[in-house]
C-alpha positions in Angstrom: 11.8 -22.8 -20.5 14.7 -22.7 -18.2 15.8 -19.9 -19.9 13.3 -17.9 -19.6 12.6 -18.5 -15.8 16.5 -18.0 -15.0 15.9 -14.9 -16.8 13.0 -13.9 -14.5 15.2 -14.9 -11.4 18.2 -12.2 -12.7 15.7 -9.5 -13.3 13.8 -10.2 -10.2 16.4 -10.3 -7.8 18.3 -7.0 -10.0 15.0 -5.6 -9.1 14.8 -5.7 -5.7 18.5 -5.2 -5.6 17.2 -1.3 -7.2 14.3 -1.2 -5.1 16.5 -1.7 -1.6 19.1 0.4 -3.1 16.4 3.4 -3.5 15.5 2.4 0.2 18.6 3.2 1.7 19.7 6.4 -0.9 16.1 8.4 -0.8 15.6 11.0 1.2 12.3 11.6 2.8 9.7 8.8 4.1 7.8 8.8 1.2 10.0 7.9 -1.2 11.4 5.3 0.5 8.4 4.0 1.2 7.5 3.8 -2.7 11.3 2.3 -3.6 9.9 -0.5 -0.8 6.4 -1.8 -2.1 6.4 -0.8 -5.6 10.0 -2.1 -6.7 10.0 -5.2 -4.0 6.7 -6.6 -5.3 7.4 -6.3 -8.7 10.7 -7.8 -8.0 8.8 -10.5 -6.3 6.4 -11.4 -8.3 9.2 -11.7 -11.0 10.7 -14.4 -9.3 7.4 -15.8 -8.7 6.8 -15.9 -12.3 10.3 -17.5 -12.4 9.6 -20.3 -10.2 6.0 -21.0 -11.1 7.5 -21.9 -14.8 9.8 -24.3 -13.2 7.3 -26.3 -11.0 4.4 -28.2 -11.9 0.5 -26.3 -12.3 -0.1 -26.9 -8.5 2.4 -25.2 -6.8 2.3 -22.5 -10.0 -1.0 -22.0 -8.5 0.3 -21.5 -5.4 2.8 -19.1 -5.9 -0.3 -17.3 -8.2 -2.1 -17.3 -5.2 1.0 -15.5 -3.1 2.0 -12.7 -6.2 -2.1 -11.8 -5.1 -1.5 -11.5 -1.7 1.3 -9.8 -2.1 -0.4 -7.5 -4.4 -3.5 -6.7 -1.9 -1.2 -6.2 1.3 1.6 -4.0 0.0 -0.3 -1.1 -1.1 -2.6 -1.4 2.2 1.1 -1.3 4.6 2.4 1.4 2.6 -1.1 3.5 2.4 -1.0 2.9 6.5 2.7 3.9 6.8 2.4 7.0 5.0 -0.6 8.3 6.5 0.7 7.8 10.2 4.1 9.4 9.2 1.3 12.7 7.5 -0.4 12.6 10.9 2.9 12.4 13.4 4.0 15.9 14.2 7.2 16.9 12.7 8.6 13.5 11.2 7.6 14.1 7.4 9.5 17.6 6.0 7.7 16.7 3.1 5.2 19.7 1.6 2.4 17.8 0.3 0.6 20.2 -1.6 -1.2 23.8 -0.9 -4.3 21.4 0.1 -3.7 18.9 2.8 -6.3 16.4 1.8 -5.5 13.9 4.9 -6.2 16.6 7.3 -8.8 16.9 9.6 -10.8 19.2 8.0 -9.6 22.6 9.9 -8.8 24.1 6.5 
């Protein structure tokens, strides 16, 4: 069993290794924004799973209870980030599409 949650702890923190390496080399907001919550939480809950197989069932249930948090608030930042960087004049050079779906209905 160790073996398997030391395993979990090298591929979670290689994980978020990648994810804050693809922070600092992408170019516009929204792919950083995607290397930070989809790479971080998977590299988190990785570790979680890591150190829930180490402890006993009631701090596994705890750290069950955090990978779920996690879960529910990183999409919700991210959704908030990128849709205040779409609506800030000029700081996103990124085309969305020929149908700006965020917009305020001008169109």
């Amino acid at each position: 069993m160790h073996v398997v949650s030391g395993l979990l702890f090298v591929l979670g923190g290689a994980w978020t290794v990648l994810a804050a390496i693809g922070v600092l080399k992408f170019d516009d907001v929204f792919s950083r924004m995607h290397a930070g919550t989809k790479a971080t939480t998977l590299g988190l809950v990785l570790i979680l799973a890591g150190a829930a197989l180490r402890l006993d069932a009631d701090a596994g249930a705890k750290l069950v209870l955090v990978g779920l948090l996690v879960f529910l608030t990183a999409p919700v930042g991210a959704h908030l980030v990128g849709r205040a960087v779409h609506h800030s004049p000029g700081s996103a050079s990124v085309r969305i599409d020929t149908v700006d779906e965020l917009g305020s209905g001008d169109t």
